[in-house]
PAZA-151470 format. One record per atom (N, C-alpha, C, CB): x, y, z. Coordinates in steps of 0.2 Angstrom, whole numbers, plus 5000, padded with zeros to 4 digits. Glycine has a CB too. Layout:
BEGIN
XYZ...
***
This chain:
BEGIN
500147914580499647874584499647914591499747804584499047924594498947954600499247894606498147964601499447954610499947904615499047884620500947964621499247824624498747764625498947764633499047694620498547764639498947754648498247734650499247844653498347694656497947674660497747744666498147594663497147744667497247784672497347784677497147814673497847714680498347724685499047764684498447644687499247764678499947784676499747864678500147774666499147894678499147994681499647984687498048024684499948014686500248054693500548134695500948004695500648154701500548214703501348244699500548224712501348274695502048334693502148404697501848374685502648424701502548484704502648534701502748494709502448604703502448644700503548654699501748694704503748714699504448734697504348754703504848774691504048804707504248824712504248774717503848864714504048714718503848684724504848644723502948604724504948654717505648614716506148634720505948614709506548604724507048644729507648654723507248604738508148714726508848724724509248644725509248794728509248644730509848594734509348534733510248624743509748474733509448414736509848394743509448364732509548364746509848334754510348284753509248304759510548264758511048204756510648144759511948204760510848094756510548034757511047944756509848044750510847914761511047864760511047804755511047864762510147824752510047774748510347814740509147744748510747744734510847774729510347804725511147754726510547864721510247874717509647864709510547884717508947864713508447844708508647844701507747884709508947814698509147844689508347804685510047794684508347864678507947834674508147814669507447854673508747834664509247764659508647754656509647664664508147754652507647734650508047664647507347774646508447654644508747594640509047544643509147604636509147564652509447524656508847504658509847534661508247524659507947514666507147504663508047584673507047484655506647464652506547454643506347484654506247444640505947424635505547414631506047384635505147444623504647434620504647384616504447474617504147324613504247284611503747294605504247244615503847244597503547254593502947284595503547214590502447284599501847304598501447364602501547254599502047384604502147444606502047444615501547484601501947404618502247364625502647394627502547314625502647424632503147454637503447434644502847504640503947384645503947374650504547404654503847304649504847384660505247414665505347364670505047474668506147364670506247304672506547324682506947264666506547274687506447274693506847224696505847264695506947234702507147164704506747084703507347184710506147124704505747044703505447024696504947044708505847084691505847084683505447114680505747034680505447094673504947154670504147144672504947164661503747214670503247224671503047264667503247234677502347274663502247294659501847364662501947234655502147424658502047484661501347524660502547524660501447524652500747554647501047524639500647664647500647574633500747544627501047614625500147504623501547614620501447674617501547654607501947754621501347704606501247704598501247764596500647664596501347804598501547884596502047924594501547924599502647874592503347884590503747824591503647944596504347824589504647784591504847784597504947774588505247694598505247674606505547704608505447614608506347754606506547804610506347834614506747844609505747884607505247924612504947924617504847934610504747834616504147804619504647804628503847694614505247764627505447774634505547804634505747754637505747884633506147944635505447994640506547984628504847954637504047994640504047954647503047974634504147884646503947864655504747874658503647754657505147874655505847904660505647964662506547914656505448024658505148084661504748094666504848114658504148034667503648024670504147994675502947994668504547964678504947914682505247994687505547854676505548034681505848094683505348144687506248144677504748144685504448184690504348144694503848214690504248084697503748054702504648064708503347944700505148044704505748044708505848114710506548014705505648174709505548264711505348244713505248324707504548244715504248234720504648214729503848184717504748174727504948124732505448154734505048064729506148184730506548224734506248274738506948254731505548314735505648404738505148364744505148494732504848314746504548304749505448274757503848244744505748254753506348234759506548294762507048194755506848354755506948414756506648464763506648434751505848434760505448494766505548454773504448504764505448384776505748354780506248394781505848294779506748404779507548404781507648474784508048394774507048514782507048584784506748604787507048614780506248564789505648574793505148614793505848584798505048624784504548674782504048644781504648714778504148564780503348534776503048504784503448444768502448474783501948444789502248374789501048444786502548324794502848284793502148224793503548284797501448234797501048194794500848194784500448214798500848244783500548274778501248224773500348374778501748224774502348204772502548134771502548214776501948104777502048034777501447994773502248014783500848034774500548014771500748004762499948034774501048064761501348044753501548014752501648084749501948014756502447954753502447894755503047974754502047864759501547794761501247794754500747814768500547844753500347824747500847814740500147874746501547864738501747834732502047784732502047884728502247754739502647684738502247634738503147664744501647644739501147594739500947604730500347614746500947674729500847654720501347644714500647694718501847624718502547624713502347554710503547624717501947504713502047434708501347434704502047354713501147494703500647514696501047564692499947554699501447614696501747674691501947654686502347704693501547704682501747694673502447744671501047724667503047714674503447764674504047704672503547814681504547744670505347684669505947714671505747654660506147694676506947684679506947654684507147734682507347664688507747604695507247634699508747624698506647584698506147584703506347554711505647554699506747504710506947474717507247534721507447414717507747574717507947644720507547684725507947684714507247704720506547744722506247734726506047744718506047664728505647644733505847614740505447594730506747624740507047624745507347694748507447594744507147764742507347804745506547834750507847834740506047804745505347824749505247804756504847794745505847734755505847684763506047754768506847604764506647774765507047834769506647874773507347884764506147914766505747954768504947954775505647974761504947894771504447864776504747874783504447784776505347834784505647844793505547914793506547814794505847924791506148044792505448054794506448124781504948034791504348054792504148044798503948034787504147964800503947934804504347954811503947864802504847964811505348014816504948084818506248044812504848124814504948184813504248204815505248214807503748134814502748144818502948124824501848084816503548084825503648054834503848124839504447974836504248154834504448224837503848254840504748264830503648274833502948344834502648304839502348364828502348224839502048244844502348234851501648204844502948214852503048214857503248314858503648154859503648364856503448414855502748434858503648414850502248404854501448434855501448414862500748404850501448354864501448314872501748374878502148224872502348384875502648444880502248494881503248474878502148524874501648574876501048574880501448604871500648544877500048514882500348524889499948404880500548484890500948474897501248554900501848414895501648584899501548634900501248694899501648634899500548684895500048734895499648714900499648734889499548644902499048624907499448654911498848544908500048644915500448674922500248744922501348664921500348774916500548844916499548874920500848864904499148824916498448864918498348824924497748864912498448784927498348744934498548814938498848654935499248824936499748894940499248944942500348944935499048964933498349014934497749024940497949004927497548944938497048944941497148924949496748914938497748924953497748914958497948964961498048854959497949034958498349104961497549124960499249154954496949114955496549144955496349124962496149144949496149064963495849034969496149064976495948964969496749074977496949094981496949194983497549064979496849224978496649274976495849274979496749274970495549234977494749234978494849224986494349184974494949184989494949154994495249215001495249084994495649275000495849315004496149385001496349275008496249394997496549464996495949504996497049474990496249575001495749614998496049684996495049625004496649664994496949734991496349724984497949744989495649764983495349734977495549774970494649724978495949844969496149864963496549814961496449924962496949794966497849744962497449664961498949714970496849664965496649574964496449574956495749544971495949634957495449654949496149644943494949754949496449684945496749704938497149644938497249764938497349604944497849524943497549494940497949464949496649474941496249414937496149444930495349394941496249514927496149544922496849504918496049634922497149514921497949494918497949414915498749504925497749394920497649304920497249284916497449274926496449324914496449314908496449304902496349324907496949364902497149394898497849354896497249454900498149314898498549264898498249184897498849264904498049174902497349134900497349114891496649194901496949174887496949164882497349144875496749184881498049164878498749144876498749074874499149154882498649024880498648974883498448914877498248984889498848894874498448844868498848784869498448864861498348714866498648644864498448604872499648654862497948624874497748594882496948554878497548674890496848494879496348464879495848474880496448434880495048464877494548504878494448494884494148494875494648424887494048394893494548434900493948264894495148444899495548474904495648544903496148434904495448564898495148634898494548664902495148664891494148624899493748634902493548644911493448604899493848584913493748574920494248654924494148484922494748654919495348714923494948764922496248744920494448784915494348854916493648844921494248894910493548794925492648814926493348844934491548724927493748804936494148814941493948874941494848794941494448924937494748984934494049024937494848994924493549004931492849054930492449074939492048994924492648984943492248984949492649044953492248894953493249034953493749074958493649144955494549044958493649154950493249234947492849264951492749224941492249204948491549234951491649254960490949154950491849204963491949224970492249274972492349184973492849304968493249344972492549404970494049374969492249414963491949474961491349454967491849484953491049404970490449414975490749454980490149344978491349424981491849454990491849524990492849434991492249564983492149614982491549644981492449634978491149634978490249664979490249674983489649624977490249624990490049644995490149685001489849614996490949684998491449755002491149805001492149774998491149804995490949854993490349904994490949834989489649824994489049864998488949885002488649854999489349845007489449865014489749945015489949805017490349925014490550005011490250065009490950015007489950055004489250115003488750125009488650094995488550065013488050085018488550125022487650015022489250095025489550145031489650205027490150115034489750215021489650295019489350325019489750315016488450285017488150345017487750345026487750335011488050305029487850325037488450365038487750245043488950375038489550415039489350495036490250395035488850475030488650555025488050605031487850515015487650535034487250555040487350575046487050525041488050555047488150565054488550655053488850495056489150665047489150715045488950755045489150715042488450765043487650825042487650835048486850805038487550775051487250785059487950845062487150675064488350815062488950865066488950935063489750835064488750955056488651005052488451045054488450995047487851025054487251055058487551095067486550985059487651065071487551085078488551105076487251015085488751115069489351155069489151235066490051115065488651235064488351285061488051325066487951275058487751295068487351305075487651355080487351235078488151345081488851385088489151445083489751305091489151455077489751485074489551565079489651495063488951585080489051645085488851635092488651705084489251585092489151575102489751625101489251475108489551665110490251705111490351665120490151815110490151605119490451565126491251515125489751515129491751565123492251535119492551495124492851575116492451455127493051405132492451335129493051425145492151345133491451275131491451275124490451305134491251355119491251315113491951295107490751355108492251325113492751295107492951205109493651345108492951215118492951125117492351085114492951085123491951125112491351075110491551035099490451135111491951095099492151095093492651065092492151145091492951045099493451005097493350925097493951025102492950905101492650855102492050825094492250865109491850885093491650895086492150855080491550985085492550875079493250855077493350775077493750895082493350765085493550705085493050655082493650695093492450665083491750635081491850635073491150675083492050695070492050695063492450645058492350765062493150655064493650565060493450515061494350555062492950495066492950445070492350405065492750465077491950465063491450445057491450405052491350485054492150425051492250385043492150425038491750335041492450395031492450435025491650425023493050395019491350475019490650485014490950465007490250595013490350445005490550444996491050484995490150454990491250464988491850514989491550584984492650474986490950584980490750644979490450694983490450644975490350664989490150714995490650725001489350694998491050685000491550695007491750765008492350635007492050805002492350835004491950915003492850815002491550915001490850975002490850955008490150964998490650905013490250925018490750935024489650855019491550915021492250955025492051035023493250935022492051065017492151115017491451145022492251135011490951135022490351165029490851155033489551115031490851125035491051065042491751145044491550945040492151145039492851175044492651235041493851145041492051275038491651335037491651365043491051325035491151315047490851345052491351335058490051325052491751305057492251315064492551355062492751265066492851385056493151445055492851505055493451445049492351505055491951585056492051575064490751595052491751535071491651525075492551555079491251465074493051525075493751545079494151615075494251475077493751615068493951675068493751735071493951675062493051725073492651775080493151785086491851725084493151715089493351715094494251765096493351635095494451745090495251775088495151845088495551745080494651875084494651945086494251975094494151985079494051945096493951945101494451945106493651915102494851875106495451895110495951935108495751845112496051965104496352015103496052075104496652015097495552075103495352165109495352135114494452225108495352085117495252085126496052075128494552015129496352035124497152055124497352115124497452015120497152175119497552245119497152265124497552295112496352255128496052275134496552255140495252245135496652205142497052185145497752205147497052145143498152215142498752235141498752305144499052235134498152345141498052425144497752435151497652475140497752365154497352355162498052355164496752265165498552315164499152285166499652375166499352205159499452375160499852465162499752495169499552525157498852505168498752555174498752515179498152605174498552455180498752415186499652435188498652315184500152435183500852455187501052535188501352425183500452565188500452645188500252665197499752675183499652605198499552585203499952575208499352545202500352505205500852475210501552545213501152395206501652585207502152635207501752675213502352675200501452705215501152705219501052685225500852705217500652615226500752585233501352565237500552555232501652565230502452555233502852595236502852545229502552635236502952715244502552735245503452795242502052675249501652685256502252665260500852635257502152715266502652685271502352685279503252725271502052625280501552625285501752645293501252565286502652635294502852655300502852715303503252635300502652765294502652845296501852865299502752905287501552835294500852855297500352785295500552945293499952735299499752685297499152675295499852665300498752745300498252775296498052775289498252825296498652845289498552845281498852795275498752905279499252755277499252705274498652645273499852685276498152655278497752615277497452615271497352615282497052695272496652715269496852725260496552775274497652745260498052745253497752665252499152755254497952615252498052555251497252515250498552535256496652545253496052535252495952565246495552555257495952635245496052675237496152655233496452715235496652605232497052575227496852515228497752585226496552475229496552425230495652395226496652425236495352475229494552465226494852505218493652515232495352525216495652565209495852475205496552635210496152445207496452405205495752355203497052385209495352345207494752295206494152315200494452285213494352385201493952395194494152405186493552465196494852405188495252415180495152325178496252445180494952275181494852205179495552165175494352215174495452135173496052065171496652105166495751995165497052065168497552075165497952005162497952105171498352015156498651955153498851905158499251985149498651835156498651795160499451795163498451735157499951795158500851805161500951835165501351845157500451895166500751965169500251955179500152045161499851915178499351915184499951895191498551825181500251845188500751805197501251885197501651695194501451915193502151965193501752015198502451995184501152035194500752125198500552095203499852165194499852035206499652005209500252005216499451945204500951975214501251965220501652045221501751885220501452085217502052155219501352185224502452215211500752195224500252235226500052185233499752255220500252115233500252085240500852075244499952025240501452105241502152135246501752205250502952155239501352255247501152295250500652265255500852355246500152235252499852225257500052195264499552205255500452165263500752115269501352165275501052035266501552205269502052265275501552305278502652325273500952315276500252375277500052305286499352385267500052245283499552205289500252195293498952115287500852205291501452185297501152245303502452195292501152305298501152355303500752355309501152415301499952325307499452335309499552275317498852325303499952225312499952175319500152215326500552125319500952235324501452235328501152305334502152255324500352345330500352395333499852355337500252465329499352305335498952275338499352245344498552215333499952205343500252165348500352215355501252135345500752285352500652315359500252365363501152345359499752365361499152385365498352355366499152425364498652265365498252225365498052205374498652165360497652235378497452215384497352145387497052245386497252095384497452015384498052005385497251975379498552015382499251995384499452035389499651995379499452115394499452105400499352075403499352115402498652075404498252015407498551955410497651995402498951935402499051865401499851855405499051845393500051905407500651915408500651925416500851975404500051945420499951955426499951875429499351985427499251855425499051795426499551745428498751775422500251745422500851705423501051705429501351725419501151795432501751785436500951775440502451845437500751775443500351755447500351665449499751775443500351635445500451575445501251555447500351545437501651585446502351555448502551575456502951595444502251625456502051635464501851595468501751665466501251565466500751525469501451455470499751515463501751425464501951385465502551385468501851355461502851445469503551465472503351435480503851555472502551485483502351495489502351405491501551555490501951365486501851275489502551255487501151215482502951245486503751225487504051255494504251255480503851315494504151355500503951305506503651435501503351305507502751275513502851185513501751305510503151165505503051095508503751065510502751035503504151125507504951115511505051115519505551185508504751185523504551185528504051125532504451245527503751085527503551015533503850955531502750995533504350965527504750905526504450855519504650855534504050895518503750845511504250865505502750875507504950825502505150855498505050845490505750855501504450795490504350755486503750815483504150675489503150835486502850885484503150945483502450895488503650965486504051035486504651045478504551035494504850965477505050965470504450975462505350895471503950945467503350935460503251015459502550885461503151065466502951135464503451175462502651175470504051145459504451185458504651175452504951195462504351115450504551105441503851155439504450995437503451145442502551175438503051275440501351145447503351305444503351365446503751365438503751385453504251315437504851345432504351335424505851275433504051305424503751295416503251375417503151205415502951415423502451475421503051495423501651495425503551505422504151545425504551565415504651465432504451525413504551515407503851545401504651435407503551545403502851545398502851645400501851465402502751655407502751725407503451765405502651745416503951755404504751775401504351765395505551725402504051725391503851765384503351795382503851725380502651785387502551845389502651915388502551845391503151915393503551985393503951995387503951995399504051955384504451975376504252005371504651915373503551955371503151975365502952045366502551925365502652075373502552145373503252185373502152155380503852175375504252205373504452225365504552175375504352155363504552165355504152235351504252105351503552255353503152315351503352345350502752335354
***
């Protein structure tokens, strides 16, 4: 006869793989199924299984005898008690879902007082107690676990978002700002287990402080292109009037103009950067053509110079054995010669100008010593001047003479200090024409 079940007796069998090697240790004893301890068929093929609150009628069978009959719900008793271990198992190892865990095992202890199974069901249902708690532990865990994370994902992106904002609000190193807020994204999306409603609010934080720095930078930035391309303008402009000079041959003026040129040029500012350095190469172009001119220039007017300074000391060998006390005349006339020679051979190396300059005005000044000394003695004023003297000391000798003889000794002292001072003034007088 076909075996006979309600279909509450269906329950889950696991597969062999879900079956673990090991069981866990446990405090509640061992679920047994004893079919012949722990139930019974009766004539009519009745199945029952006895409990602590006593028997209870499981299913019917009639497909064998009653051995059989209990040795099929002991089997069924032995899978529901599998179950129930790999389900402890995966707890104990922390590979199963401990909701997912408890909800099974909630359900099969709620279905053990239907189970069409026989053994030591009070067993069973104490060790389900077990599993229950483990379960109910092990969801207080995860969440508190999940609680932490939460908690420290929110910290972690509050962090974020209060470096973005601070970022936005002042830095302007902008490659390290850019590539920071790129990073923080980029971490950012890392970031999981943060509630929607508090995600959301951190990232509009995040997105606002974004948005801001990238306006700050835009407008650096625009700003920046206008001063370059007025810096691109100003450039040209210098360009131009440096172009302009490259054949001036007025080298003092244009070279300072070029220098000032210079100064204007840095003062400018940087040009984009695909034209900055084109519009240097004009720019230090035409100052280079303009100094490289000048350079050969002063170097022929330096080797012109150097060959002035020669015959200028050909010259001086020459004026330098004029000897005017022999003949002054012709020392005049030597030293006019050489003098309208020396004015027309022109400049000489600027080093060289104090050295020649002061050897050709030692002549000159022994040429005008001589002229003096010949002027001093046959100068007719200083006779003159020499009469006049003694003329005067006379005059005052004679009024001392005359006021002594009337007793005025008071007037005769005064004519005799005035005699001694033209008395003194003629003695050099006569010196100076001596000296001649």
């Amino acid at each position: 006869m076909a075996e006979q079940d309600t279909p509450e007796t269906t329950t889950h069998v696991p597969a062999p793989s879900e079956v673990p090697h090991t069981q866990p240790a446990s405090t509640v004893p061992h679920a047994e199924s004893h079919p012949d301890k722990w139930g019974r068929i009766d004539d009519e093929g009745a199945v029952f299984v006895r409990t602590a609150d006593g028997e209870r009628q499981v299913g019917v069978w009639q497909a064998g005898t009653a051995a059989e009959g209990l040795t099929h719900f002991a089997r069924r008793f032995d899978d529901l008690r599998t179950e129930v271990e790999l389900l402890e198992t995966r707890l104990s190892s922390g590979a199963g879902d401990p909701k997912q865990a408890l909800a099974s095992a909630t359900q099969l202890k709620e279905g053990l007082a239907d189970a069409a199974i026989v053994g030591d069901i009070d067993a069973l249902a104490a060790k389900l107690d077990e599993v229950i708690a483990h379960a109910q532990r092990s969801v207080s865990e995860v969440k508190e676990k999940r609680e932490q994370a939460r908690a420290e994902a929110v910290t972690r992106k509050q962090t974020l978002a209060e470096e973005a904002e601070q970022i936005a609000e002042s830095s302007t190193q902008w490659k390290w700002a850019g590539d920071r807020l790129k990073a923080i994204l980029d971490e950012w999306k890392t970031i999981k287990g943060v509630d929607r409603k508090t995600d959301d609010e951190l990232w509009k934080r995040f997105s606002k402080a974004r948005e801001a720095f990238n306006r700050r930078r835009g407008s650096h930035f625009a700003e920046l292109d206008k001063q370059r391309a007025a810096a691109k303008r100003r450039k040209e402009e210098l360009i131009e009037e440096a172009e302009s000079m490259t054949d001036s041959t007025d080298w003092g003026p244009t070279a300072a103009r070029y220098k000032q040129l210079m100064a204007d040029w840095k003062a400018a500012g940087r040009a984009p950067k695909d034209a900055d350095d084109a519009l240097w190469q004009r720019f230090r172009a035409a100052q280079d053509a303009f100094f490289s001119r000048r350079s050969a220039a002063f170097s022929e007017r330096d080797a012109e110079f150097a060959e002035n300074a020669t015959r200028k000391e050909e010259l001086l060998a020459e004026a330098e054995k004029i000897d005017p006390a022999a003949n002054l005349e012709a020392a005049r006339a030597q030293l006019r010669r050489i003098q309208e020679q020396w004015d027309e051979i022109g400049k000489v190396p600027r080093e060289r100008i104090r050295e020649l300059d002061g050897r050709l005005k030692a002549v000159q000044d022994r040429v005008r010593g001589a002229e003096e000394a010949q002027w001093r003695r046959t100068d007719p004023e200083a006779q003159a001047r020499v009469e006049q003297f003694r003329e005067r000391v006379e005059q005052f000798e004679e009024q001392a003479a005359k006021a002594r003889e009337a007793g005025d000794d008071k007037r005769a002292a005064k004519a005799d200090q005035q005699a001694a001072q033209w008395r003194e003034w003629l003695q050099a007088a006569e010196a100076a024409i001596a000296d001649r």
